[in-house]
N, C-alpha and C positions, 0 to 999 in steps of 0.2 A: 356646541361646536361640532362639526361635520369633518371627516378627512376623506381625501381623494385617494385609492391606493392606482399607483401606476407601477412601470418597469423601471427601476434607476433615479425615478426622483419622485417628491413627495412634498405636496403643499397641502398647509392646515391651515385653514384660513379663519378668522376671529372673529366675532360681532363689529367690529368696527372695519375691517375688509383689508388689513393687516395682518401678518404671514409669521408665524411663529415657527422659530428657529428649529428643524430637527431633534427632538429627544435624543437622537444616537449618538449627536452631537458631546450633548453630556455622558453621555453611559461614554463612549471612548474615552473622552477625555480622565475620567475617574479611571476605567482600567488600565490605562498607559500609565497615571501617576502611580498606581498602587500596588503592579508586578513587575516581575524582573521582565526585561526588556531583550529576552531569549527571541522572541519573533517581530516580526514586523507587517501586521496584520494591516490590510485593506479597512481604509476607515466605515466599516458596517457593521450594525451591531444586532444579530439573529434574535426572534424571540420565538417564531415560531417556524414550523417546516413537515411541507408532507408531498411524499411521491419524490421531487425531483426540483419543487420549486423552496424557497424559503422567504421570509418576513419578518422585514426591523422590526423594531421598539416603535416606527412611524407609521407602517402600513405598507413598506416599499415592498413589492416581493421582486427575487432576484429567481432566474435559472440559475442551479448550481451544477456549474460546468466542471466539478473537481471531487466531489462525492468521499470526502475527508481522506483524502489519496487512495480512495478505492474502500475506505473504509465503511462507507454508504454504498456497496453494490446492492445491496435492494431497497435502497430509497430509505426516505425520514420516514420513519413510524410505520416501516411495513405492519401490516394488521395481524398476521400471523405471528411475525414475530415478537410485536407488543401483545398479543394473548397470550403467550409462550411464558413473556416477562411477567405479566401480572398474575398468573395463572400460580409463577414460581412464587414470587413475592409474598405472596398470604401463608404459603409453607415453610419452608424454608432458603437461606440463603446463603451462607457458609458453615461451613463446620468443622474447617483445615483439614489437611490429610489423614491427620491424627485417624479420622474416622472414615468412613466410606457412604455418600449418601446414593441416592438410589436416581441420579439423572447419570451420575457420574460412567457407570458402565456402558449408558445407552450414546452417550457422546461418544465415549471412544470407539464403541462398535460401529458406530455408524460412517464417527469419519477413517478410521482405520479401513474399512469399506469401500469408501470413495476415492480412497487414495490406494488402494489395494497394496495393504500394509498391515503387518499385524500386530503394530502397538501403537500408541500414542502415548505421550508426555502434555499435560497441558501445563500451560503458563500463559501470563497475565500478558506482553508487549509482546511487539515486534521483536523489539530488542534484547528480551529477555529469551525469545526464544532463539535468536542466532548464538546468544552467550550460552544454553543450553547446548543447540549443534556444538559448539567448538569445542563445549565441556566433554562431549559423547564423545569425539573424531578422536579425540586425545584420548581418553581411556581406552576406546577401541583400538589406538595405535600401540599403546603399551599391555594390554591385557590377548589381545588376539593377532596385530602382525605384530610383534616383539621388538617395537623400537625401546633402544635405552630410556630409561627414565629421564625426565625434563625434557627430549629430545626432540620432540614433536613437532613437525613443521605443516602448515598450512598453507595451500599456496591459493591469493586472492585476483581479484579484478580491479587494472585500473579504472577509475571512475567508479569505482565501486562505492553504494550508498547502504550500510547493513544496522545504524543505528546509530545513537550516541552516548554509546555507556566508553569509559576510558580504553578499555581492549578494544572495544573497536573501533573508535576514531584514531588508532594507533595505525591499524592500517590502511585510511582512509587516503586519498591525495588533493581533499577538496582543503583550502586553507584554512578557512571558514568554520568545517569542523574540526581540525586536527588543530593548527599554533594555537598554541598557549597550556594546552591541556597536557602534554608528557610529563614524568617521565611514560613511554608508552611499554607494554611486555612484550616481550619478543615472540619468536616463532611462528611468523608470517613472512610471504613471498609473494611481492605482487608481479605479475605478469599483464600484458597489454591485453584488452579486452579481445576478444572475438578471433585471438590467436592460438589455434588449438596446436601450431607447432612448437613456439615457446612456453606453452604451458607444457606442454609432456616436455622439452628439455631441462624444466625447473623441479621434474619430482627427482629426488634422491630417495635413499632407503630410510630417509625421516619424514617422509612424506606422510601425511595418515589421510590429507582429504582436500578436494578443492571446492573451494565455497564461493560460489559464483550467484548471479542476479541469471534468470534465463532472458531477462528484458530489462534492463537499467532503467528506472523510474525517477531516481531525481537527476539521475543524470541527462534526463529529457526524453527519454524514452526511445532507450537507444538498442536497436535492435540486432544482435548478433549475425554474422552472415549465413546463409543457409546452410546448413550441415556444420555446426558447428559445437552444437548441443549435440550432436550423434556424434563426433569427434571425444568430445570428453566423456562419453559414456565409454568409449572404446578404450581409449589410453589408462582410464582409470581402473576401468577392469582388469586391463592387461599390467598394469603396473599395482595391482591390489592396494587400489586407493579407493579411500570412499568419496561418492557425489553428496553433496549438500547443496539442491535448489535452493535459496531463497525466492521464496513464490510471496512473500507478504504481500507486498503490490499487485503480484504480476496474475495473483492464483485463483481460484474460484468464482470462474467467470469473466472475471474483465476483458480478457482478449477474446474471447470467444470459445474457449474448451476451459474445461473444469481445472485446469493447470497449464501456464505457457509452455513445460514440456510437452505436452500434447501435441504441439504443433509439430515437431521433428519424432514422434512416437515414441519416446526417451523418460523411461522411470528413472530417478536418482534412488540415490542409497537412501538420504533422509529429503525429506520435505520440511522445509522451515513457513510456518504459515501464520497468520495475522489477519490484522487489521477486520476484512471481511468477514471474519470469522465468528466478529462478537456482534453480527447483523445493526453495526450501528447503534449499539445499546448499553452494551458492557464491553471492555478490553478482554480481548479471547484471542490466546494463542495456544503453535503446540508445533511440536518435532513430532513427527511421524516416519516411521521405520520400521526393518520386520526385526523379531527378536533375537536374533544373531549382531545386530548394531547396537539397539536400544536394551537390549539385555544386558549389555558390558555395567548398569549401573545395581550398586544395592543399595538398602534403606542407609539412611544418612550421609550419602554420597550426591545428594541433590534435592531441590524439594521449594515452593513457596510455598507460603501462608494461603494466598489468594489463589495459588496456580489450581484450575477444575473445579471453584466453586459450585456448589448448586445452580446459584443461577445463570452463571457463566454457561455450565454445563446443557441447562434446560432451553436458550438461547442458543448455544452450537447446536445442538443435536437438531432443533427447528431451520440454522441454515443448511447442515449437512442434507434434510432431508429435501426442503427447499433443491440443492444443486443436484438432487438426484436424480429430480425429473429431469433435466437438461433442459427445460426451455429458457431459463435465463441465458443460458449459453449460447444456446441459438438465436436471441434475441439479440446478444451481440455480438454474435457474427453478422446476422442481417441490416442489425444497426451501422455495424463499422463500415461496412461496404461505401454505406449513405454519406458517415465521416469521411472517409478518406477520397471519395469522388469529389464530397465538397472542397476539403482541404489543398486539393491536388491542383483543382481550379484556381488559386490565389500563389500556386509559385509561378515567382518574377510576377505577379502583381503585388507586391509589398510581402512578399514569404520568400526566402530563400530555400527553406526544405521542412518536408515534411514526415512526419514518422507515423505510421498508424499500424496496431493490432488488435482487432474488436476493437472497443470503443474507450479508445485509449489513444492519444496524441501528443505528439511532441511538436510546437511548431518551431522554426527558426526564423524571427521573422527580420525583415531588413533593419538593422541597427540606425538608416535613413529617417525609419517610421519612429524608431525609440526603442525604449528597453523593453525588456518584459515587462517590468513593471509599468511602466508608463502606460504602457498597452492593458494591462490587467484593470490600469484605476480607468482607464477609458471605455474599458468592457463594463465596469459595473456602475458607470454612469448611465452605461444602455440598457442595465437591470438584466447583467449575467458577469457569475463570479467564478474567474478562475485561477491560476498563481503559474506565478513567472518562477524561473530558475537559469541560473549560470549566464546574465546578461541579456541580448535578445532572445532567451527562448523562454517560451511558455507551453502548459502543459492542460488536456483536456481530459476528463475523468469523467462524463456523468454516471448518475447512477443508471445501471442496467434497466430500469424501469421508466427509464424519460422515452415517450413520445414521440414517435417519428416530426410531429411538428414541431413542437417542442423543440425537437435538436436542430430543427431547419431554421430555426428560430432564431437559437442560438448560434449558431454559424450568419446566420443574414447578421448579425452583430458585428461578428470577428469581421466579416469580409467588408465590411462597411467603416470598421475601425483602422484594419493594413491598405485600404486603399484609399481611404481620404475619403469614399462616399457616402 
């Protein structure tokens, strides 16, 4: 038995000239029955993935237009950073904090470096590491500006996307993540995104930090107006509040500078960072800060099991060095150009708007054409996978290592799916 691998479909044809049904078929079928029903994943089922492309349990391969929300900035099974892994693997792998092993310092020096900051915190999620900033902003607000105890307020962003642990879908306004889940804890203030006047109206003297997205990523990739990141760096200085980017999505590459701050020249207090960080291999997070922030903690006042393993560590410290060179960076910057020229061509042909920074997109397509989803299962019929969010819109992620064809590739897809051709 012989199989054909193409883009989006897949025929296995039989000794007798008879076409046997998809394998992925079955693999879906069995994982929808047998886990909670938290996502609602695009009927494909990966077995294998390298560079920018990936391949069912059939032989299908897919463009992956969404790089695990950025969590693939350097592609499936970069080679450096699988040495990196396997290199660690044969030595050691964790050891908890309890002890100190010997990748651990070279991580944090390296990304404390890159972030030009002079401590880090490592931890395992995204999410774990926003619960970490809020855990910091609040010591910091009762140990060094002297707000009363319990007092602490944080003021957030509407459409704001920072995880899903309970505090923080408490200040979320998506319905999705937040009903069902309170009671939620207090001391947050949400203000309208990309308002840097009612945000400085909303600090009080319990104010301790504003913790903002520099680029809203589930929220479709939604871009703040210009100067507006340089607006809260000012108000918060001058009101002795601290900044907290959330860069998980937005950070280490993706748009095209080693942080979407970059783009308005604006360092925060802390950097909250993710995803990218554990090169698509292991879950690698961490708060980054200079020691006048991240000092406010001491031993037994915060801590995972898992948070700066060895291997984690020997994997960070391989992407830290990776982004040091800057050419990922400038690969998409030059990439995103290609994005957003393309993308710009299909509003009012089946796109109502477009969002682009590096290689990073939000489309809003005509709700005439269909949902997002609709439009996603339509994409990956034409062997490119990417995910809808909040109705018509869908969101473009490759990894920084796709192929200028490749992406032309994938775009000839999209523009062929929003306009009927």
């Amino acid at each position: 038995m012989t199989s054909t691998t193409t883009h989006g479909t897949t025929a296995t044809p039989t000794t007798d000239g008879t076409v046997d049904a998809p394998r992925s078929q079955a693999y879906f079928q069995e994982a929808q029955e047998r886990t909670a029903h938290n996502y609602h994943p695009l009927p494909v089922v990966v077995a294998h993935a390298e560079g920018a492309w990936m391949t069912d349990v059939d032989g299908t391969r897919y463009l992956d237009m969404l790089a695990g929300y950025s969590a693939l900035n350097f592609g499936h099974g970069h080679p450096e950073l699988l040495a990196a892994a396997h290199e660690q693997l044969d030595k050691l792998t964790l050891t908890s904090r309890a002890f100190v092993h010997d990748q651990f310092g070279r991580f944090c020096a390296g990304l404390g470096d890159l972030a030009g900051k002079e401590l880090v915190l490592p931890m395992n999620t995204g999410a774990e590491a926003v619960e970490t900033a809020i855990k910091v902003a609040r010591k910091w607000g009762y140990d060094i500006k002297g707000v009363e105890n319990d007092s602490a307020e944080i003021i957030v962003a509407g459409g704001n996307f920072h995880g899903r642990t309970t505090t923080i879908v408490g200040f979320s306004d998506d319905p999705d993540a937040r009903d069902g889940f309170g009671p939620f804890a207090p001391g947050f203030v949400q203000v309208p995104y990309g308002d840097a006047a009612a945000l400085e109206e909303a600090i009080t003297p319990n104010t301790v930090a504003v913790l903002i997205e520099p680029i809203q990523g589930e929220g479709g990739v939604v871009i703040p107006p210009t100067g507006y990141l340089r607006a809260v760096r000012e108000i918060t200085t001058r009101h002795n509040v601290l900044f907290a980017a959330d860069e998980i999505q937005a950070g280490l590459g993706r748009t095209g500078r080693t942080f979407a701050c970059d783009h308005e020249d604006v360092v925060p207090d802390l950097y909250v960072l993710g995803k990218a960080l554990g090169g698509g291999i292991v879950p690698v997070s961490a708060v980054v800060a200079n020691r006048d922030v991240l000092g406010v903690l001491h031993p037994g006042q915060h801590g995972s099991t898992f948070g700066g393993n060895a291997l984690a560590c020997a994997v960070g410290a391989k992407v830290v060095e990776i982004l040091a060179s800057g050419e990922l960076q400038e690969r998409s910057e030059k990439l995103g150009i290609v994005l957003r020229t393309r993308l710009e061509s299909l509003v009012g042909r089946g796109a109502l708007a477009v969002r682009t920074r590096g290689l990073w997109a939000g489309i809003d397509v005509d709700p005439a054409v269909g949902t997002g989803r609709a439009v996603c299962e339509a994409l990956m019929a034409r062997g490119v996978l990417a995910k809808d969010t909040h109705g018509s819109t869908i969101r473009l992620a490759p990894p920084l290592v796709v192929t200028e064809d490749d992406l032309n590739w994938g775009l000839d897809q999209l523009e062929a799916v929003v306009t009927g051709g």
